[in-house]
N, C-alpha and C positions, 0 to 999 in steps of 0.2 A: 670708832677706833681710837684708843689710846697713843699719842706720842711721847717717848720715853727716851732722855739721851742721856747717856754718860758721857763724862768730860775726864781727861785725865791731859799727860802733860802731850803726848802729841796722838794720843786718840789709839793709839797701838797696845797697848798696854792691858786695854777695857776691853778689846776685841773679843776673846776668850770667854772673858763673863757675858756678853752680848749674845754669843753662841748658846750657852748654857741657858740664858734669860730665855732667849728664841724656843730653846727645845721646851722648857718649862709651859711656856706661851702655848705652844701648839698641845702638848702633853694635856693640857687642861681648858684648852677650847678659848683660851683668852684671846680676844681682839686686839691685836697691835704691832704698831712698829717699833721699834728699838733698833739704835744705831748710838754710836763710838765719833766722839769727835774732839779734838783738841782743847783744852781749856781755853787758849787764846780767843777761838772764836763761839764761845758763848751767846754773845750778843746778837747771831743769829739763830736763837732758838728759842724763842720767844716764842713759837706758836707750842711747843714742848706742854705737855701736859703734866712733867715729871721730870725735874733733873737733877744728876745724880754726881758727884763729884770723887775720883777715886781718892782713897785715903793720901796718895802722896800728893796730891795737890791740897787738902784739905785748907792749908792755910792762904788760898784762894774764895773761898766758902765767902766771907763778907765782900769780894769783890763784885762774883760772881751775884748773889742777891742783889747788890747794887745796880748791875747791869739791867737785872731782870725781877724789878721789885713787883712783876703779878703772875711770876712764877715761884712753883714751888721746889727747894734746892737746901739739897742737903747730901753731907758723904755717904758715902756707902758704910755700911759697916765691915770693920777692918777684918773679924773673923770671917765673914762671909767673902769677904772679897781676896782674903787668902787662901780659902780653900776652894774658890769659884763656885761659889755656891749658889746658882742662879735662879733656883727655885725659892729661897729662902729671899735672896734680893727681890725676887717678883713678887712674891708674898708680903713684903713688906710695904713696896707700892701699892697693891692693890689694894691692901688695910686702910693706907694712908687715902687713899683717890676713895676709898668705901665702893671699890669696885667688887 
């Protein structure tokens, strides 16, 4: 099973697309968890197989690698994340992990 987290500024925000990621998740038989959590607390998701940073935090992005330099972290993409596009986010994970 895949763990996959979005960080955004206090974890509410990513809610939404976490729903959509989920229904994408089950839609297509994919294994995983996915959850929403505050930027601040990054540094405990290190076990994260995948994480994900929302656009308005972005300029977080070299902190956040810092924290967790043997994970892999990067923004979400900004169109998808405004239209909650949560199939296309999961799609993009799952390219990237060659899931």
């Amino acid at each position: 099973m895949r763990k996959i987290v979005l960080l955004c500024a206090a974890g509410m925000s990513t809610s939404a697309l976490v729903r959509k990621m989920k229904e994408a998740a089950k839609d297509s038989g994919y294994d995983c968890e996915i959850s929403a959590h505050p930027v601040a607390e990054a540094k405990n998701y290190s076990d994260a197989d995948y994480i994900l940073l929302g656009p308005q935090v972005r300029y977080r992005l070299k902190e956040v690698q810092g924290q967790l330099p043997n994970n892999r972290v990067e923004v979400i993409d900004m169109k998808d994340y405004g239209m909650m596009n949560g199939k296309a986010v999961l799609d993009h994970v799952r390219t990237a992990l060659e899931d």
